[in-house]
N, CA, C and O atoms as a GROMACS GRO file, in nm:
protein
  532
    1UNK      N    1   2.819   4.035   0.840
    1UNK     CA    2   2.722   4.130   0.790
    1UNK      C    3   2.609   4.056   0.720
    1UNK      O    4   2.625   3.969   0.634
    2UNK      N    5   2.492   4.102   0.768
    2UNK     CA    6   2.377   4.029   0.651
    2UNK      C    7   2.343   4.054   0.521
    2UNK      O    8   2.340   4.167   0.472
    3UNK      N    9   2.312   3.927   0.449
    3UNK     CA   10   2.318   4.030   0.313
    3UNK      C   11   2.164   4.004   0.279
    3UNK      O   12   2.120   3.890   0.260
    4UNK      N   13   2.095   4.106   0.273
    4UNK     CA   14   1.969   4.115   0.283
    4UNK      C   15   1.872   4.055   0.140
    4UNK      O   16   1.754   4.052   0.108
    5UNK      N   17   2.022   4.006   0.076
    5UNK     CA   18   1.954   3.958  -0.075
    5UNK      C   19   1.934   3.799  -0.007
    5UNK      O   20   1.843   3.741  -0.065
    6UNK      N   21   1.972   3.749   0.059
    6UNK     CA   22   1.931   3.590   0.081
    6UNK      C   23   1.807   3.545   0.151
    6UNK      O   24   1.774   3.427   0.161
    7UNK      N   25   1.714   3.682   0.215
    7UNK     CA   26   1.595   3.699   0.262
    7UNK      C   27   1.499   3.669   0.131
    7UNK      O   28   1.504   3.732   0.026
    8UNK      N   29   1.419   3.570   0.157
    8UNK     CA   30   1.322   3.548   0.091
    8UNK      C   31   1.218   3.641   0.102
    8UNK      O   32   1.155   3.631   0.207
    9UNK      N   33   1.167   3.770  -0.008
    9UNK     CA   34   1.098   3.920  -0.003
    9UNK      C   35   0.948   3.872   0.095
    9UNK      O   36   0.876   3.952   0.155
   10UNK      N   37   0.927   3.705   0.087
   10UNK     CA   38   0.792   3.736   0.150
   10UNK      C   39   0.807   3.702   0.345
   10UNK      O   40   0.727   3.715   0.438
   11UNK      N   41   0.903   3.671   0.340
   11UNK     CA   42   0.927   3.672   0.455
   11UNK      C   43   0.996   3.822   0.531
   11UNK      O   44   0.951   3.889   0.624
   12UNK      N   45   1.101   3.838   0.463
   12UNK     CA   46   1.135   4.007   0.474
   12UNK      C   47   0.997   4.092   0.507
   12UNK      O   48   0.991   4.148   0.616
   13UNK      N   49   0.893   4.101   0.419
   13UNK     CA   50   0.793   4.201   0.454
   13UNK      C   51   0.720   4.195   0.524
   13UNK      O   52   0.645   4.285   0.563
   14UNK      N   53   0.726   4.068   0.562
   14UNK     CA   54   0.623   4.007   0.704
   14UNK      C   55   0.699   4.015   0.804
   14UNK      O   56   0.654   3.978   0.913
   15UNK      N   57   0.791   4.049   0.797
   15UNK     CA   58   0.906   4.088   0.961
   15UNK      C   59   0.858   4.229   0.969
   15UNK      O   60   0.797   4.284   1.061
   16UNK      N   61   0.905   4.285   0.838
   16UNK     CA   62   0.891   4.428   0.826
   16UNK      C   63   0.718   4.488   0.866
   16UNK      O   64   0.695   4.591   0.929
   17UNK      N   65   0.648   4.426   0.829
   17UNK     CA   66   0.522   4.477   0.864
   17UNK      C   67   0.473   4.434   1.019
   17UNK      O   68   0.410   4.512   1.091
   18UNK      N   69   0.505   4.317   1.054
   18UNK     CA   70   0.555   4.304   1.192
   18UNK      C   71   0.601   4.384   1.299
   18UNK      O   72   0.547   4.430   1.400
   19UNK      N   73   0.712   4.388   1.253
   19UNK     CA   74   0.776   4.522   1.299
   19UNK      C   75   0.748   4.660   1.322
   19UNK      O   76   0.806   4.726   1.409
   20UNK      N   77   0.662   4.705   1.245
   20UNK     CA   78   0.607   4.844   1.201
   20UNK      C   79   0.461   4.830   1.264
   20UNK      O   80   0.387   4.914   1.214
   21UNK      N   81   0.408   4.762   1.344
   21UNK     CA   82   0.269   4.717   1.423
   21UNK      C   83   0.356   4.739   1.556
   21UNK      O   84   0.333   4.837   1.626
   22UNK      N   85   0.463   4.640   1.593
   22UNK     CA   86   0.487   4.592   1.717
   22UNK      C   87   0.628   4.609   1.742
   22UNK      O   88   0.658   4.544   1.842
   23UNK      N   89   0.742   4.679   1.686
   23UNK     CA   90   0.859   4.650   1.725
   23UNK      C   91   0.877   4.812   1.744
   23UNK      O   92   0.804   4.905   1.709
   24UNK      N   93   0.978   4.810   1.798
   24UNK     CA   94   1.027   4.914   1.854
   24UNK      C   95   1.236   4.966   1.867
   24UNK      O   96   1.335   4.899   1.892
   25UNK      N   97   1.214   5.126   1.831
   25UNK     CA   98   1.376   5.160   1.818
   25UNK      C   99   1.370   5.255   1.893
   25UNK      O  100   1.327   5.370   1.882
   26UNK      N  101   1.438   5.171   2.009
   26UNK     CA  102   1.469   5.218   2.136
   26UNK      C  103   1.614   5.317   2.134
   26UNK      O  104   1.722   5.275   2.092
   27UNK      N  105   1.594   5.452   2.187
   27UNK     CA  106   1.777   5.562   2.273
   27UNK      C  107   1.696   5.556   2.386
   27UNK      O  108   1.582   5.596   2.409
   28UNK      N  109   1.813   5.476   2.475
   28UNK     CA  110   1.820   5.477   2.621
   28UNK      C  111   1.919   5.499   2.645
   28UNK      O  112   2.024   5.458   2.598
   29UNK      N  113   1.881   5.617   2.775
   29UNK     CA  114   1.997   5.699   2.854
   29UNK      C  115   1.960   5.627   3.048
   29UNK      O  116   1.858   5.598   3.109
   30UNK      N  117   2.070   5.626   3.070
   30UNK     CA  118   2.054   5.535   3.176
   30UNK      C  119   2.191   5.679   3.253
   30UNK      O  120   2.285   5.734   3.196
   31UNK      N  121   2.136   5.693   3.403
   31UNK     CA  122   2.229   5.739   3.455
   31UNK      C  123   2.340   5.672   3.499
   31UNK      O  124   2.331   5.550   3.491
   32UNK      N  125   2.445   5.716   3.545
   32UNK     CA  126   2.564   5.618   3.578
   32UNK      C  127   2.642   5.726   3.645
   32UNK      O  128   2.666   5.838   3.601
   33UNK      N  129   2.674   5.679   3.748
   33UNK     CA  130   2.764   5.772   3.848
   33UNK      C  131   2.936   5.705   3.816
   33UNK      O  132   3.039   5.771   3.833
   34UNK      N  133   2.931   5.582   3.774
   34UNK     CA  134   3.086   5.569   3.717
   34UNK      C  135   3.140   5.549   3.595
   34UNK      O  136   3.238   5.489   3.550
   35UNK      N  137   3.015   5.641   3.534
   35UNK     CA  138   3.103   5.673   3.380
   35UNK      C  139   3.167   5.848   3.381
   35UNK      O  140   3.141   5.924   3.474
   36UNK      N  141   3.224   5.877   3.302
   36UNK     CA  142   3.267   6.047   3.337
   36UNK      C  143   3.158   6.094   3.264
   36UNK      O  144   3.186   6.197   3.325
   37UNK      N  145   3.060   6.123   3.194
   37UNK     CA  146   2.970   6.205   3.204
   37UNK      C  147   2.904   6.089   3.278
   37UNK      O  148   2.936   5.972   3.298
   38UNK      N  149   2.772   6.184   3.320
   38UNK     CA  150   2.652   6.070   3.433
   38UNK      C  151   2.551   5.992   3.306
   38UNK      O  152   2.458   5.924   3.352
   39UNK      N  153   2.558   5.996   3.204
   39UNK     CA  154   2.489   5.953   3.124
   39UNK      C  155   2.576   5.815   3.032
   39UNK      O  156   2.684   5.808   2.974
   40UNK      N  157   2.471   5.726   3.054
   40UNK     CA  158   2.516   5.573   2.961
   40UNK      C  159   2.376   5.617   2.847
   40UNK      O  160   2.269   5.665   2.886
   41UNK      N  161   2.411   5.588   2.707
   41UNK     CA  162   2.370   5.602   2.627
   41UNK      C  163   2.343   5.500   2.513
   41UNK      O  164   2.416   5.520   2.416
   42UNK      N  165   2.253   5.390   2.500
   42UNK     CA  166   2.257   5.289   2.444
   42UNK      C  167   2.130   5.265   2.356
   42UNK      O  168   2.022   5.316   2.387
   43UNK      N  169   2.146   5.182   2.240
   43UNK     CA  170   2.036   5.150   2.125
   43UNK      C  171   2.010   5.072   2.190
   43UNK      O  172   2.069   5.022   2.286
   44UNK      N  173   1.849   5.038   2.108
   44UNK     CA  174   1.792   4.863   2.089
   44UNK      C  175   1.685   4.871   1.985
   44UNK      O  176   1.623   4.970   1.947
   45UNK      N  177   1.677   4.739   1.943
   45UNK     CA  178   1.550   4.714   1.838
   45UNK      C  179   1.490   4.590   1.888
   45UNK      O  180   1.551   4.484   1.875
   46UNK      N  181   1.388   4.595   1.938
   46UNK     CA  182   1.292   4.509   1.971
   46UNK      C  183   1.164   4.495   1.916
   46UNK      O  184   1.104   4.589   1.865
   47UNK      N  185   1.119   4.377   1.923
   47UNK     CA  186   1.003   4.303   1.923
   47UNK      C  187   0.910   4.221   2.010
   47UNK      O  188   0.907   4.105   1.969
   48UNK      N  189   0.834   4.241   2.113
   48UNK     CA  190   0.757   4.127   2.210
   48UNK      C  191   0.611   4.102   2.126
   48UNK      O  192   0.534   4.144   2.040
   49UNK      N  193   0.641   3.990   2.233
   49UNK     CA  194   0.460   3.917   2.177
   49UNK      C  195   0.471   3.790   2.258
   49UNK      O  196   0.572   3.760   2.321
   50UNK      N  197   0.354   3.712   2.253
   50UNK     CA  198   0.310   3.601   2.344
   50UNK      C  199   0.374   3.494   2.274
   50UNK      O  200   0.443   3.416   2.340
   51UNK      N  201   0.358   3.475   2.105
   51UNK     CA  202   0.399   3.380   2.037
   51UNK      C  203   0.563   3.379   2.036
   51UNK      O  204   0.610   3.492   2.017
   52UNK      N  205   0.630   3.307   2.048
   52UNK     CA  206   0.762   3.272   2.035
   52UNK      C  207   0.816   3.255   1.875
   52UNK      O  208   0.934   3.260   1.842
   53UNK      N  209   0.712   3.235   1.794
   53UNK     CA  210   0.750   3.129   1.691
   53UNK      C  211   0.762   3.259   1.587
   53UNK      O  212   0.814   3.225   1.481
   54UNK      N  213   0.735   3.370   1.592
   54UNK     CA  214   0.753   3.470   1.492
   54UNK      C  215   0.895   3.563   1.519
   54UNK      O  216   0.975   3.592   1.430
   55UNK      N  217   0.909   3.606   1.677
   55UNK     CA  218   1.022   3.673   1.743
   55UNK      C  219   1.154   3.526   1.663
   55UNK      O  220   1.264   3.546   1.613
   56UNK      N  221   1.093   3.415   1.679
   56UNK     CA  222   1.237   3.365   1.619
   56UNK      C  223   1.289   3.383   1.507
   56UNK      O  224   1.411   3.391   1.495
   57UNK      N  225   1.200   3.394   1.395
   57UNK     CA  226   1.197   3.445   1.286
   57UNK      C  227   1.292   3.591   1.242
   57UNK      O  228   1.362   3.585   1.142
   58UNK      N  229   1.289   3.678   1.298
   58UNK     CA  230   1.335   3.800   1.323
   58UNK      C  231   1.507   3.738   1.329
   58UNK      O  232   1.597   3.756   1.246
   59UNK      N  233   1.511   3.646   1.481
   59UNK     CA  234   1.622   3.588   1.467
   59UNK      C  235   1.712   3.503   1.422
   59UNK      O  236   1.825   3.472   1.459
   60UNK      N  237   1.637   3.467   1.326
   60UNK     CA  238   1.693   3.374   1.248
   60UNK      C  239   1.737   3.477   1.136
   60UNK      O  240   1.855   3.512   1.125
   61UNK      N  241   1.633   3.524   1.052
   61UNK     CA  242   1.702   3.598   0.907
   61UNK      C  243   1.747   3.783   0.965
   61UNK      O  244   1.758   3.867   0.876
   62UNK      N  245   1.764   3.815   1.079
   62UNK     CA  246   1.819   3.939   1.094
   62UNK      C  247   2.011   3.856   1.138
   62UNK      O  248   2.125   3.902   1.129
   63UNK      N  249   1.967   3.749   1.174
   63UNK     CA  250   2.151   3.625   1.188
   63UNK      C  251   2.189   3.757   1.323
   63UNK      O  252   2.287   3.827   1.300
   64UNK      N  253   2.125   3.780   1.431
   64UNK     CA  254   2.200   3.870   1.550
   64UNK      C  255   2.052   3.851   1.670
   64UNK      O  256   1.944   3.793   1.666
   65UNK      N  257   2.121   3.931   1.761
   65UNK     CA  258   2.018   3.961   1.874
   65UNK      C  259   1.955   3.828   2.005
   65UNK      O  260   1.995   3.714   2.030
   66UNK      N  261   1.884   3.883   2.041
   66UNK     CA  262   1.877   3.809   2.128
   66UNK      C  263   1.724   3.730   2.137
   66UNK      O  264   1.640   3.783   2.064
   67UNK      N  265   1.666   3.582   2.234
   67UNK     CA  266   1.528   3.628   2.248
   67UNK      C  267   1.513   3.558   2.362
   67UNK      O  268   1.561   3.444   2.370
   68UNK      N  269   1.440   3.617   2.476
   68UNK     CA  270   1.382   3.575   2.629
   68UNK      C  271   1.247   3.596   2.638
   68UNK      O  272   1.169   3.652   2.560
   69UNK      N  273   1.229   3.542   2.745
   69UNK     CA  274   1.076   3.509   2.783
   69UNK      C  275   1.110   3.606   2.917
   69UNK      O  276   1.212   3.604   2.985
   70UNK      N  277   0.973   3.703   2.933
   70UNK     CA  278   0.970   3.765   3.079
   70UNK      C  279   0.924   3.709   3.162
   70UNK      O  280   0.880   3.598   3.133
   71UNK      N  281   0.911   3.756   3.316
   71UNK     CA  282   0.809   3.653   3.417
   71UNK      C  283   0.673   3.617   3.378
   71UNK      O  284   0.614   3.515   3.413
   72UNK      N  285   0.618   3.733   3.281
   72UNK     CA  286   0.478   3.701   3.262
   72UNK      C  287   0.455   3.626   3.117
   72UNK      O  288   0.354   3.626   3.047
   73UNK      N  289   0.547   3.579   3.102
   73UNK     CA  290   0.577   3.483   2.985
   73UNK      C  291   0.552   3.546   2.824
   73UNK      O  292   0.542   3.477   2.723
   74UNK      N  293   0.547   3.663   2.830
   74UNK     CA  294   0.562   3.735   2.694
   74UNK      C  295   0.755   3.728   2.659
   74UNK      O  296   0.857   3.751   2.724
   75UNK      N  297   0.717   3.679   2.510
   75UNK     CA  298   0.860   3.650   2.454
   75UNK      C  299   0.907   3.804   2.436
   75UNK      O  300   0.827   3.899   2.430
   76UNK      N  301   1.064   3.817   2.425
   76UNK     CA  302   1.085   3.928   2.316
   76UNK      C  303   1.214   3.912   2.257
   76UNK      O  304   1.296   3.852   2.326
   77UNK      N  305   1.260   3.964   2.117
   77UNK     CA  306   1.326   3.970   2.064
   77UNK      C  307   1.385   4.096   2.055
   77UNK      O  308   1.327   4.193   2.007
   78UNK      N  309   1.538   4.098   2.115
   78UNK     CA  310   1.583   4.292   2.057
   78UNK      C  311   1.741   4.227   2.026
   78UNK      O  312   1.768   4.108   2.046
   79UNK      N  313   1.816   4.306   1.987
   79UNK     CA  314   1.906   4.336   1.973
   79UNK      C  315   1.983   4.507   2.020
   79UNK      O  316   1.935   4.616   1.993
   80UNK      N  317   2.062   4.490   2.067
   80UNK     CA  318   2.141   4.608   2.174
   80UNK      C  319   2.315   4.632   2.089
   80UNK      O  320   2.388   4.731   2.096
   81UNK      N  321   2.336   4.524   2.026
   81UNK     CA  322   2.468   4.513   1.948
   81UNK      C  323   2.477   4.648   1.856
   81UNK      O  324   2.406   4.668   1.757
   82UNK      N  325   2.579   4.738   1.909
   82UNK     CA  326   2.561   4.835   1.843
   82UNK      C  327   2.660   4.803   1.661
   82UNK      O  328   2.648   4.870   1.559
   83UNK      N  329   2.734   4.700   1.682
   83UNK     CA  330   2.758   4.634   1.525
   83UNK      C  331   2.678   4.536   1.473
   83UNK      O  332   2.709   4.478   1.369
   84UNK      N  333   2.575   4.510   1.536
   84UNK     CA  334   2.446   4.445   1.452
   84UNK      C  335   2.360   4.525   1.409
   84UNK      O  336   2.311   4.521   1.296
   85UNK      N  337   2.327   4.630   1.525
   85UNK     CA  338   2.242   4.754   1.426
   85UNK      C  339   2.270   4.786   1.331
   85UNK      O  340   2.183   4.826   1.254
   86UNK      N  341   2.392   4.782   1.298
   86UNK     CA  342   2.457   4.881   1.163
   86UNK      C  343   2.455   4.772   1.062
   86UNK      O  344   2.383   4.813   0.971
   87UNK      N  345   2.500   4.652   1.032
   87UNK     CA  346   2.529   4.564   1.007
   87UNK      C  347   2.407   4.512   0.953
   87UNK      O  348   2.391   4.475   0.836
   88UNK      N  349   2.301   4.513   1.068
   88UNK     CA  350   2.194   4.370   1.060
   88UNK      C  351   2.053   4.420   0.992
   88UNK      O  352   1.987   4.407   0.889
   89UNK      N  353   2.050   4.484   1.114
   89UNK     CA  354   1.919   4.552   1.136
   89UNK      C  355   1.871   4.660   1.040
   89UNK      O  356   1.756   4.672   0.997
   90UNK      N  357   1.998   4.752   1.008
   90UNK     CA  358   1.904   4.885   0.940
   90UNK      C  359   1.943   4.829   0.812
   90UNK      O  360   1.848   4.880   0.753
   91UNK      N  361   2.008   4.762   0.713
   91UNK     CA  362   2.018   4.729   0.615
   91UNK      C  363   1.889   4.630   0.577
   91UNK      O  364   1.842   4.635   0.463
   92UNK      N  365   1.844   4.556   0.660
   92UNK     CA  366   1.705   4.474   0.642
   92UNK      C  367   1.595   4.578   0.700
   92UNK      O  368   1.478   4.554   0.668
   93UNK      N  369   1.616   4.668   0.765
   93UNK     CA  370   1.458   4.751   0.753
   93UNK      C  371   1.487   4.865   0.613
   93UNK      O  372   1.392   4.907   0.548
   94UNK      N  373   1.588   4.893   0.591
   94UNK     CA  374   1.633   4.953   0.445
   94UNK      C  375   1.600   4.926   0.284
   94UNK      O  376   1.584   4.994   0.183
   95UNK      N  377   1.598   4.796   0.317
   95UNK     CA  378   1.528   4.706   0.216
   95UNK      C  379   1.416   4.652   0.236
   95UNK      O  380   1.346   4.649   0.135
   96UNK      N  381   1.366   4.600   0.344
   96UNK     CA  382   1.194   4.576   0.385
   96UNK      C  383   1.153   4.691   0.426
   96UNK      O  384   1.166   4.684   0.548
   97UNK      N  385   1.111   4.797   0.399
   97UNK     CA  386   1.038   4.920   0.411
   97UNK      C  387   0.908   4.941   0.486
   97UNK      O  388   0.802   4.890   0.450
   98UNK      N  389   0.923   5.030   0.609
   98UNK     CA  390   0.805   5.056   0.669
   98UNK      C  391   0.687   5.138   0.626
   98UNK      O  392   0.700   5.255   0.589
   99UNK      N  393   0.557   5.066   0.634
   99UNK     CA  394   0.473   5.191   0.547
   99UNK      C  395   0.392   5.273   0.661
   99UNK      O  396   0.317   5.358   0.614
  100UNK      N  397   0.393   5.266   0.764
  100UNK     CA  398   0.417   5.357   0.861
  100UNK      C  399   0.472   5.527   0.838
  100UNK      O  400   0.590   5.533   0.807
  101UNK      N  401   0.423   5.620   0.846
  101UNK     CA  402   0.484   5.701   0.868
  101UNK      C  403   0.536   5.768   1.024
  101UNK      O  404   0.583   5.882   1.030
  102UNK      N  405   0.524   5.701   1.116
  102UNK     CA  406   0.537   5.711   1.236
  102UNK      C  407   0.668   5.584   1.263
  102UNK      O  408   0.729   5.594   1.369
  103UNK      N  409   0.697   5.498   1.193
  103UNK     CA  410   0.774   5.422   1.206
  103UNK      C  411   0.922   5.475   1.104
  103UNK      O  412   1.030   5.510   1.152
  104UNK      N  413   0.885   5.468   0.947
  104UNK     CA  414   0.968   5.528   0.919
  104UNK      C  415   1.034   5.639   1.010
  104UNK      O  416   1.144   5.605   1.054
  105UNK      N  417   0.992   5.759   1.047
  105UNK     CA  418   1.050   5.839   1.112
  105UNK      C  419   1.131   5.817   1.270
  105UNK      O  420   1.210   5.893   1.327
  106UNK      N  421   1.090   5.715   1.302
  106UNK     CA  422   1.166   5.659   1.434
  106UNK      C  423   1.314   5.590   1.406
  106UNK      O  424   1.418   5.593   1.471
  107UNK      N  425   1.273   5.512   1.257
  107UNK     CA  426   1.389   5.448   1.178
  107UNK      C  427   1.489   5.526   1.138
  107UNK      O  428   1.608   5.492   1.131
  108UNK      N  429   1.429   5.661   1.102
  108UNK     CA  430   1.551   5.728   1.029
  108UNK      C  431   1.569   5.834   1.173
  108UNK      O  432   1.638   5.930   1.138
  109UNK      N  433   1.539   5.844   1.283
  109UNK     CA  434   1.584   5.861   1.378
  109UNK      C  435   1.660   5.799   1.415
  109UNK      O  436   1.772   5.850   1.419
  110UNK      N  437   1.648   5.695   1.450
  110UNK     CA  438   1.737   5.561   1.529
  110UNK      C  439   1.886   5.535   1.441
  110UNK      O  440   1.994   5.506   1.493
  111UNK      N  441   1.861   5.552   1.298
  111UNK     CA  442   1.972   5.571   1.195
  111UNK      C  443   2.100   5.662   1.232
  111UNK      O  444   2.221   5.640   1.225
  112UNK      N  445   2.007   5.799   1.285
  112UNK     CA  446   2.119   5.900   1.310
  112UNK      C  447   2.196   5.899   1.388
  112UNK      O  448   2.306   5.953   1.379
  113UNK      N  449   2.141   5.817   1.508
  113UNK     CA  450   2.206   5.784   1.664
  113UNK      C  451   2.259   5.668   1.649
  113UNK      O  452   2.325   5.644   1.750
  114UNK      N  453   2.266   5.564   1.559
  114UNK     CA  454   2.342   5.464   1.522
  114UNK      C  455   2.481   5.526   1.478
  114UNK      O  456   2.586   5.481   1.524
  115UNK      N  457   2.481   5.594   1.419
  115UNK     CA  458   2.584   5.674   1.339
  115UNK      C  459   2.662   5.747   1.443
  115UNK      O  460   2.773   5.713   1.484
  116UNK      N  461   2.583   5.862   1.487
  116UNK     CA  462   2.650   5.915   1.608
  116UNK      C  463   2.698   5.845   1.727
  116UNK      O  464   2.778   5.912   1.793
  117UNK      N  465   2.663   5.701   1.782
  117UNK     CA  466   2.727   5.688   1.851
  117UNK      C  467   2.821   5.580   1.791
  117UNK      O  468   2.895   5.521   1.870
  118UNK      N  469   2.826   5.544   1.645
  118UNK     CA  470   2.946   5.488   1.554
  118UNK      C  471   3.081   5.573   1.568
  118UNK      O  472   3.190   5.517   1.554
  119UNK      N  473   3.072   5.726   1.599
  119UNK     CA  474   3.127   5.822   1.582
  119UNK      C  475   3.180   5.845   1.722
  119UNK      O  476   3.271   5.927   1.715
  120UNK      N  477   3.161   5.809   1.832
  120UNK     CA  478   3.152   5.824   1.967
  120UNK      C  479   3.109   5.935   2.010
  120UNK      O  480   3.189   5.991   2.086
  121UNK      N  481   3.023   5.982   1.993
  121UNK     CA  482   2.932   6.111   2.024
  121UNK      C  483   2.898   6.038   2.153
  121UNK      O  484   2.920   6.126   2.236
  122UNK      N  485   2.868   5.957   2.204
  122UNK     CA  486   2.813   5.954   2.291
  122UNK      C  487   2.866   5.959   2.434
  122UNK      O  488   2.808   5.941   2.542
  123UNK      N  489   3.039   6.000   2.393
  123UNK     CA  490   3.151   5.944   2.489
  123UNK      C  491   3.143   6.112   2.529
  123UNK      O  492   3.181   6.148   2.641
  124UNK      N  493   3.093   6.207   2.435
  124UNK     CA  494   3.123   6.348   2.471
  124UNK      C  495   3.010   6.439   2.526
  124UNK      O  496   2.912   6.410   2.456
  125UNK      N  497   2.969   6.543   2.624
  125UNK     CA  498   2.845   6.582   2.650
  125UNK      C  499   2.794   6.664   2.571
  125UNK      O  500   2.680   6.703   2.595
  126UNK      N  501   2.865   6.712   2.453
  126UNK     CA  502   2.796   6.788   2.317
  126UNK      C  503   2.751   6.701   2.224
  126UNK      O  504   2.693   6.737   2.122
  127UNK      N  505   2.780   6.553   2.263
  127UNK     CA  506   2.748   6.438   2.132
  127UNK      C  507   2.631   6.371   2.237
  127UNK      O  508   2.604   6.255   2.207
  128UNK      N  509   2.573   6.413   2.328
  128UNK     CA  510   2.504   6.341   2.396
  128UNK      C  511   2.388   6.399   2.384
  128UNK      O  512   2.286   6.336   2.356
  129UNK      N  513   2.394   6.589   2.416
  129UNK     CA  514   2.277   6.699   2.338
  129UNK      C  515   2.221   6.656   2.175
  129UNK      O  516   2.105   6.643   2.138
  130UNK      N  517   2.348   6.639   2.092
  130UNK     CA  518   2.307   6.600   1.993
  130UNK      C  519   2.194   6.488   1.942
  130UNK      O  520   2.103   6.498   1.861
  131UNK      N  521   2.256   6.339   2.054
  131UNK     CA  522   2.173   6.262   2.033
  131UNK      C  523   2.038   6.255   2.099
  131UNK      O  524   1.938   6.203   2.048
  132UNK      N  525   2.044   6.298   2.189
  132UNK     CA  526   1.891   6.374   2.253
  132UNK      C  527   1.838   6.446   2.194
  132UNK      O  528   1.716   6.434   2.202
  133UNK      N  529   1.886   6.559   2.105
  133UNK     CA  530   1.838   6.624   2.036
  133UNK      C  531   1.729   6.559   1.913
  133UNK      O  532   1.674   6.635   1.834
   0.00000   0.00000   0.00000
């Protein structure tokens, strides 16, 4: 688990304001014909950009996730770990604060569906309305 007190605050807010320009909290529903409902239901928190040297950053003091380069050579950084979200991620955007109001609200979206599918809502088709909802 990260402990968001070993983040140095000026680096924390420069992820965080980073983040709140360019990152993104992804619910993706993906169809699937061999799961029993047709719906796969999965998080992410990402970040792209051209520079490499900031997406590492993210990965270094969030300690999870991933980072690749696409064909067109834009880096990105996400994480999909649904025990790093909980763990990593929302406890350091919890404490580095978005001043976004369009971000906050995606955050405390993305919060609820972290939770719900902590809960396995997502295994059921009334927990799947929910999280679409």
């Amino acid at each position: 688990m990260l402990n968001v007190k070993d983040i140095p605050p000026k680096i924390g807010y420069y992820l965080a304001g980073f983040a709140d320009g360019e990152g993104s909290f992804m619910i993706i529903v993906r169809p699937r014909k061999d799961y029993n409902l047709p719906w796969k239901i999965s998080l992410c928190f990402n970040v792209s950009q051209k520079d490499k040297v900031i997406l590492s950053l993210f990965k270094r003091y969030l300690k999870c996730g991933t980072l690749r380069q696409r064909e067109d050579g834009l880096w990105y950084y996400e994480v999909n770990n649904l025990r790093a979200l909980k763990e990593n991620v929302i406890p350091f955007f919890q404490k580095f604060r978005f001043l976004s109001s369009k971000k906050k609200r995606n955050f405390s979206i993305f919060k609820k569906a972290v939770k719900l599918l902590e809960e396995g809502e997502h295994l059921k088709e009334e927990g799947i309305k929910r999280i679409l909802s």
